[in-house]
GUDRENVEX-109514 format. One record per residue (C-alpha): residue in one letter; x, y, z. Coordinates in steps of 0.001 Angstrom, whole numbers, padded with zeros to 6 digits, always signed. Layout:
// GUDRENVEX-109514
AXYZ/...
This chain:
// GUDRENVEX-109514
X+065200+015812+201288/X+063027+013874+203205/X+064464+015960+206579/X+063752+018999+204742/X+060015+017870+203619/X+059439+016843+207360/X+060698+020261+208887/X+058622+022336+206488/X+055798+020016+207482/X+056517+020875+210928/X+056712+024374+210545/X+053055+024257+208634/X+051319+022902+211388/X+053271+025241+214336/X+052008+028024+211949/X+048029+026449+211975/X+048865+026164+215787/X+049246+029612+215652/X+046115+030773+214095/X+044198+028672+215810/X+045780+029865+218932/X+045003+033528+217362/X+041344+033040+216478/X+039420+035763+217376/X+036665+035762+220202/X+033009+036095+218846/X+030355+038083+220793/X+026509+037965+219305/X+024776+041221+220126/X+021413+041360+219882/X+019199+045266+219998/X+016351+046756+218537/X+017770+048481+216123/X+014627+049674+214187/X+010864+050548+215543/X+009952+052583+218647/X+012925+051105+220562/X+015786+052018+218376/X+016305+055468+220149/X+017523+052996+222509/X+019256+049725+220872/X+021017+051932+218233/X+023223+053244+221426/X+023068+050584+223183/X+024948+048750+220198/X+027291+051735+219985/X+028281+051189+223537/X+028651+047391+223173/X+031195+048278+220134/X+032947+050796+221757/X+033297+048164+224898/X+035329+045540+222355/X+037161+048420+220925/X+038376+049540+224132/X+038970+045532+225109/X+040980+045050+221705/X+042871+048466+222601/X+043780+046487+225814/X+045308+043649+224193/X+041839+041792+223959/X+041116+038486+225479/X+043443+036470+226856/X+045278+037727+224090/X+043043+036833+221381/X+040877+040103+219361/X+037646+040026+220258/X+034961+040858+217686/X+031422+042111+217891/X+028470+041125+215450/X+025297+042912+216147/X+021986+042015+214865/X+018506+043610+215134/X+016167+041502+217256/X+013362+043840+216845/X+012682+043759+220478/X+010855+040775+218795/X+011119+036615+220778/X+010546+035389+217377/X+013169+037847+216182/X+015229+037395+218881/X+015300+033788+218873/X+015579+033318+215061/X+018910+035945+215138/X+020546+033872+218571/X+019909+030949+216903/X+021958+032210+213626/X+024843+033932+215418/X+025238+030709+217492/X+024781+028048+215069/X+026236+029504+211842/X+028318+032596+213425/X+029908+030274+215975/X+030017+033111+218381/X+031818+032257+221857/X+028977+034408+223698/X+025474+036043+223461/X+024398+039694+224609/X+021817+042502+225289/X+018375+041347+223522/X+015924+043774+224373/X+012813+044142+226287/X+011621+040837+228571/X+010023+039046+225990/X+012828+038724+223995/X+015252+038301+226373/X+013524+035006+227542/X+013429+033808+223664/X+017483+034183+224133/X+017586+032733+227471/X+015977+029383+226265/X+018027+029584+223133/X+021245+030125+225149/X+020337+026983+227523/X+019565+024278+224521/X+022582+024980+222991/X+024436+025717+225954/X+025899+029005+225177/X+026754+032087+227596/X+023906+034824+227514/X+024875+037971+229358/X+021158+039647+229916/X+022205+043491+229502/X+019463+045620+227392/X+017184+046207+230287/X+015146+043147+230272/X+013932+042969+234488/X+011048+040310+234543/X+012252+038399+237762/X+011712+035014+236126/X+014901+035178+234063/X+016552+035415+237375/X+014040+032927+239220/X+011653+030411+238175/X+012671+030853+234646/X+016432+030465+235163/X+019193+028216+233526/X+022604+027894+234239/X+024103+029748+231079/X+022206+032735+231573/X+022899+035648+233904/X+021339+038690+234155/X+024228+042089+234356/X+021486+044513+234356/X+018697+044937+237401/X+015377+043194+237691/X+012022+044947+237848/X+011954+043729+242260/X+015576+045561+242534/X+014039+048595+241177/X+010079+048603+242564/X+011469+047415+245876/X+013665+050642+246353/X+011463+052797+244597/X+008866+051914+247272/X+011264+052927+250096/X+012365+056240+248739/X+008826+057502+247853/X+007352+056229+251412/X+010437+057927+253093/X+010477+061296+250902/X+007325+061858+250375/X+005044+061633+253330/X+002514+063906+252266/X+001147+061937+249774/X-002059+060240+249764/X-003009+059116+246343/X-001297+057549+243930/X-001877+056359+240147/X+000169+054137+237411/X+000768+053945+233927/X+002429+051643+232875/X+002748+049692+229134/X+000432+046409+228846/X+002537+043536+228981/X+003965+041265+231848/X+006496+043615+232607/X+004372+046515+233361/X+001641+044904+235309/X+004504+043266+237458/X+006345+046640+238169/X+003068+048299+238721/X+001689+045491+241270/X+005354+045010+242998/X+005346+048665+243255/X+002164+048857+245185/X+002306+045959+247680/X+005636+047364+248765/X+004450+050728+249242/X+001506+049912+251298/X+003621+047703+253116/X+004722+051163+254489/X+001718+053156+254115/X-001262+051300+254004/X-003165+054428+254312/X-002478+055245+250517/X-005294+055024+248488/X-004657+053950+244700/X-006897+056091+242514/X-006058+054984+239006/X-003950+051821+237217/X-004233+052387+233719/X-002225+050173+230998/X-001392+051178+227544/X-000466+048638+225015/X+003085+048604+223788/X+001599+049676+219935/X+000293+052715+220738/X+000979+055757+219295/X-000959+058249+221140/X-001253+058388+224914/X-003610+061561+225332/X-006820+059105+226277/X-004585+057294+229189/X-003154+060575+230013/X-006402+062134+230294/X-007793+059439+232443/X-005345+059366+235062/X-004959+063368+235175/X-008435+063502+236018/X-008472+061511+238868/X-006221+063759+240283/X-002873+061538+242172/X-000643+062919+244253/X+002295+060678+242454/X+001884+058861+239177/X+004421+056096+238998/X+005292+054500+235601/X+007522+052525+233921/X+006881+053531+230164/X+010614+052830+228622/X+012627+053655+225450/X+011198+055626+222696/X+007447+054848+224109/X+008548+056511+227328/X+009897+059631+225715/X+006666+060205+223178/X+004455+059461+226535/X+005940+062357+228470/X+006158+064851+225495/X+002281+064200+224783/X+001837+064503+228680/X+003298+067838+228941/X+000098+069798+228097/X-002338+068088+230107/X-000229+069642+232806/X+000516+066071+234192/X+004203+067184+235953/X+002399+070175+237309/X-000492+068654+239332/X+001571+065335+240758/X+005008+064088+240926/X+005461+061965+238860/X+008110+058742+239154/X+009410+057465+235679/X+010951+054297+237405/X+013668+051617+235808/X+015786+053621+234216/X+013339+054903+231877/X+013841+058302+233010/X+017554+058457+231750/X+016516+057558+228138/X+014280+060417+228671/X+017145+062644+229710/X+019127+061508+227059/X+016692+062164+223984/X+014130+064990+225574/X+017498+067257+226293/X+016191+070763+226762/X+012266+069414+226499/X+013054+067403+229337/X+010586+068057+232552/X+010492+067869+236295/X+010370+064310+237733/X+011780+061792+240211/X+013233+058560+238971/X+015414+055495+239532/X+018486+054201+237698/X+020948+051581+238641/X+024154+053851+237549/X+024491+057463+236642/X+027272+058925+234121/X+028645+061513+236912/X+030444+058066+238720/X+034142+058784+239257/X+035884+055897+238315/X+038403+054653+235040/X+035781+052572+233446/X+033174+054782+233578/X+035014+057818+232916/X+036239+056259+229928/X+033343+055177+228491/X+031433+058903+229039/X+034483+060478+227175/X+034562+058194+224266/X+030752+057919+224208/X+030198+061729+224005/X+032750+062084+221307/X+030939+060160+219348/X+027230+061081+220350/X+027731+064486+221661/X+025309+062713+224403/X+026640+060991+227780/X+025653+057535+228462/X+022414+056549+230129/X+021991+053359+232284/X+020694+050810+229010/X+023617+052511+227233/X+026153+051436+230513/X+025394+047683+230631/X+025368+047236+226832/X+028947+049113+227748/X+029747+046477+230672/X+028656+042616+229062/X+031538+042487+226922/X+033880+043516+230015/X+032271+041282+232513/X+032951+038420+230230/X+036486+039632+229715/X+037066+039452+233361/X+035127+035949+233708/X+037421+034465+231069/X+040593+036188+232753/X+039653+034926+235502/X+039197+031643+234474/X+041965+031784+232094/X+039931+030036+229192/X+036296+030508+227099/X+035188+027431+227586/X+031693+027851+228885/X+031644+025999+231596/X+034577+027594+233198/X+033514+030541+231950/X+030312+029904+233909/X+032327+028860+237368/X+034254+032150+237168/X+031115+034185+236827/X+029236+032620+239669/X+029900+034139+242785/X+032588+036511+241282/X+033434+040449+242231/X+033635+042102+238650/X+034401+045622+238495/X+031896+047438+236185/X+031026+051467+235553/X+028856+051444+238799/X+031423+050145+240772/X+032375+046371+241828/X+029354+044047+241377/X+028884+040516+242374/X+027358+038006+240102/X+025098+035884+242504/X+025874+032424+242072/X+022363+031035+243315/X+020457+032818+240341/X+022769+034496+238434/X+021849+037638+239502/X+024117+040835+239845/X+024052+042734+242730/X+024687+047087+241890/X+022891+049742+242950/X+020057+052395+242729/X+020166+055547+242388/X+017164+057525+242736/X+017189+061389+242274/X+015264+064370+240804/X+015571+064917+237220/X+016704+068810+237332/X+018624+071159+234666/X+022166+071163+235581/X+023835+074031+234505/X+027167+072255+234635/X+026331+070378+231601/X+024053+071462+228802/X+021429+068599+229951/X+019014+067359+232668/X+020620+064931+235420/X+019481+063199+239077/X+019929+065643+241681/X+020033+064849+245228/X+021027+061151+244430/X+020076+058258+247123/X+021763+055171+246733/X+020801+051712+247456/X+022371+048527+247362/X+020380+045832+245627/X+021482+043301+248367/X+018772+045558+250629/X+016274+045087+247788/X+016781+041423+246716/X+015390+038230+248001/X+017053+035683+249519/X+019282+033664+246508/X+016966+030336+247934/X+014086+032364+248097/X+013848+033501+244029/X+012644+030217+242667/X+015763+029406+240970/X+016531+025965+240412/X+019639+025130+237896/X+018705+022165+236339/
């Protein structure tokens, strides 16, 4: 009897084992889901789902099922912090993702480092801090910063454009915009310092109607107007832009993948413009090619760059923890520093110095293709972001 207790005993804890060994993998993601920036979080979370589908589909992570919780953070810190905080401390949730906008992104950042938790950065926050002075060793950053993009920007409108003399900027009031604008500048007059700079007007984030701004910087006339108005902001900018003739009388640059959000919603509206993006849905390869297919199913739209990394975090912490055959963080962490991942755009290394990734640009005119029944780049550049990145000891990082 006693055997027989003893073996059933044993058989109830193999069987805990079991689920234990089963329990699923948690991954917080974090978009604005509501406001002015949910034309952009609510496909950004789509993406991120359709990622852990796809990774379940594939037998998961190291053979456990991963699952997905996404939250609204309101493109808000407060918001942001207050929801990492929850899906960490009460959702127990193995790793953190997206959070959008800079602001918020930080909030998660400094979350992620006090309670030493993973936080992929993958909604399109670019402030170089995150990745430099501002860094911490359980953050890293999948998506571009704001030098990756103003740097190359810079070298494709001094190189394509030599006829141009003037230039203005609009740009949305807040760190981000002021350090895109000002990055922007120094680097092109690092290779034109004849150009002259005839407006630099910023609109706060609130605003509703642009025609003032618009106004101002039609009237002074620029040869290019460079801008990095984003999400749902940068899509009501250049449909109240439209009659003041502002695509007519300049080119105009809609940098940081803000001009494939604008691609994506505007459709037909859509206008001429040049513009950078650090992937583009036309890449042959099986992880992008899946994603566009399953994407557009369910959309009817294909993916645009915020839409791609949202896509990519959950695989590039598939791979880590492949690689490292474990989630513990801190191996988690060692496999992702210094690795090769292979991602939509191609294979990408994950600096180990800052935690930066290293993709590309691609930098095009936005142009009606008739191949598809929407706008895309045309006569795509590429750059790598190792030609437009500092130095890993020259980005202020410092892991503490």
């Amino acid at each position: 009897m006693k055997v027989k207790a003893f073996a059933c005993l044993a058989i109830l804890c193999w069987l805990c084992g079991q689920s234990y060994a089963a329990e699923s993998i948690k991954i917080g993601s974090m978009n604005a889901l509501t406001g002015p920036f949910g034309v952009l979080g609510v496909d950004q979370s789509k993406a991120a789902k359709l990622a852990v589908d796809h990774i379940n589909k594939d037998g998961g992570i190291l053979g456990r099922k991963v699952e997905i919780l996404i939250r609204d953070d309101e493109m808000s810190p407060s918001t942001a912090a207050r929801v990492a905080r929850k899906l960490v401390l009460e959702d127990k949730v193995n790793f953190l993702v997206g959070a959008n906008g800079s602001p918020a992104a930080m909030s998660v950042s400094e979350l992620a480092d006090r309670f030493k938790t993973i936080y992929i950065s993958s909604a399109g926050a670019q402030a170089e801090a995150m990745t430099g002075k501002n860094c911490n060793r359980y953050t890293f950053r999948l998506n571009h910063s704001g030098g990756q993009f103003y740097r190359a920007d810079a070298a494709y409108v001094a190189s394509n454009f030599p006829d141009i003399k003037t230039v203005a900027g609009i740009n949305p009031d807040y760190s981000y915009g002021h350090e895109m604008w000002e990055g922007f500048i120094n680097e092109l007059k690092k290779r034109r310092p004849d150009i002259k700079v005839v407006a630099d007007v910023f609109v706060p984030m609130t605003e509703k109607d642009y025609t003032n701004y618009v106004s101002s910087v039609v009237d002074k006339k620029p040869d290019l107007v460079y801008s990095v108005m984003w999400s749902g902001a940068g899509v009501a900018f250049v449909k109240q832009s439209k009659p003041y003739g502002m695509f007519d009388k300049a080119r105009f640059f809609l940098a940081a993948a803000a001009i494939g959000t604008a691609m994506n919603v505007m459709e037909k509206e859509m206008v001429r413009m040049w513009g950078s993006e650090p992937c583009i849905f036309e890449l042959d390869n099986p992880m992008n090619k899946r994603l566009v297919s399953d994407f557009m199913k369910e959309t009817g739209k294909p993916p645009h760059a915020f839409v791609t990394h949202a896509y990519a975090a959950p695989f590039l912490l598939k791979q880590a923890a492949e690689k490292a055959k474990s989630v513990d963080t801190d191996k988690v962490i060692a496999a992702l520093e210094g690795g090769t991942f292979e991602m939509p755009w191609g294979k990408t290394l994950v600096r180990k110095g800052d935690h930066q990734a290293m993709g590309k640009v691609f930098i095009g005119e936005a142009k009606a293709n008739p191949k598809y029944n929407f706008w895309t780049l045309s006569d795509v550049k590429v750059i790598a972001t190792e030609e437009v990145s500092p130095p890993e000891n020259q980005t202020g990082c410092v892991f503490k």
